[in-house]
Every structure is written in structure tokens, then in C-alpha cells.
C-alpha positions as CSV (number, residue, x, y, z in Angstrom):
1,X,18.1,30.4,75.2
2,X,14.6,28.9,74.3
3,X,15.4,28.6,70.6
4,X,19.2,26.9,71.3
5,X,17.8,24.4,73.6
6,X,14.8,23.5,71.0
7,X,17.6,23.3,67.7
8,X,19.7,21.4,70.2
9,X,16.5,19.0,70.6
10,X,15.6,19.0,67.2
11,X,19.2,18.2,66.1
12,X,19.1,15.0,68.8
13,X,15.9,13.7,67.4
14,X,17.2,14.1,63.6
15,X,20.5,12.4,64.6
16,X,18.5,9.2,66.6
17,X,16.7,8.4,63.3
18,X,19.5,8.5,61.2
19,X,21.2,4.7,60.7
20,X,24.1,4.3,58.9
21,X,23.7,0.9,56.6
22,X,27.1,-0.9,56.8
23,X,27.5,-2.9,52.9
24,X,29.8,-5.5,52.8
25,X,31.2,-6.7,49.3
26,X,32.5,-10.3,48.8
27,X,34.3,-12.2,45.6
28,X,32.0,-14.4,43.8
29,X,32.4,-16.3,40.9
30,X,29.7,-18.4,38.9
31,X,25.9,-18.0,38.7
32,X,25.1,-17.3,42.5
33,X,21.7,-16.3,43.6
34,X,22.4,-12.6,45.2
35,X,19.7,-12.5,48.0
36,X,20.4,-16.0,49.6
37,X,24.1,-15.6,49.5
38,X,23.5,-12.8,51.2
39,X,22.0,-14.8,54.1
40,X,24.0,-17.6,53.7
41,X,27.3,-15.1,54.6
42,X,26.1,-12.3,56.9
43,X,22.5,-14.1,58.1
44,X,20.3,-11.1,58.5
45,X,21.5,-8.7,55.6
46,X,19.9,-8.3,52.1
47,X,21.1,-8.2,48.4
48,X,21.7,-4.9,47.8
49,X,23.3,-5.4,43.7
50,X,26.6,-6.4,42.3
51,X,29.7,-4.8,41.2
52,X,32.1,-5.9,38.0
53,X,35.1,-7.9,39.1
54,X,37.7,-9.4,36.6
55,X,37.0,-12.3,34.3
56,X,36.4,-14.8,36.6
57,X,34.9,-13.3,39.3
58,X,32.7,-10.7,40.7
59,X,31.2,-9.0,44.1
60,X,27.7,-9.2,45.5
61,X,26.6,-6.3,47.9
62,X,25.1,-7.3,51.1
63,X,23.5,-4.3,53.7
64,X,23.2,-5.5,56.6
């Protein structure tokens, strides 16, 4: 009984640490700086990279 309720503590402390980062992605075309965009969009969040678009556009990755 000891060793269930102590996993089952363990397990809760584990879970309370762990944070899920949302990332949002959004269309961007041009030379745009990543991290201010970021903060100019979703104030808060940081630049976290870009992904390939078409030919006239692309997305930036803010976490948040």
C-alpha cells in the first residue's frame, strides 16, 4: 500500500512539472524579423524557427 501511494506521489509531482508548449504557425511573406513578429502577434511568445511555404510566402513558429 506504501509503495502505490509513493508511485502515485511520484507520478503527480512528474505530471506538475511537465508544461505542454503550445506553437502557433502564421503566413508570412517578405524579410520579417522572426523574434519580434513573434511579439508583435502573440505578445509574450518567442521565435521558435520557420517552416517552407510556397513561393511567396512562408510560416514563422511562435511558442508561447
Amino acid at each position: 500500500m506504501k509503495k502505490m501511494l509513493v508511485s502515485l506521489l511520484t507520478l503527480c509531482a512528474v505530471a506538475g512539472n511537465v508544461s505542454a508548449a503550445e506553437v502557433r504557425y502564421f503566413a508570412v511573406s517578405g524579410n520579417v524579423d522572426g523574434a519580434s513578429y513573434c511579439q508583435a502577434v502573440w505578445p509574450g511568445s518567442q521565435y521558435a524557427g520557420v517552416r517552407m511555404g510556397n513561393a511567396s510566402y512562408y510560416f514563422i513558429a511562435c511558442q508561447g
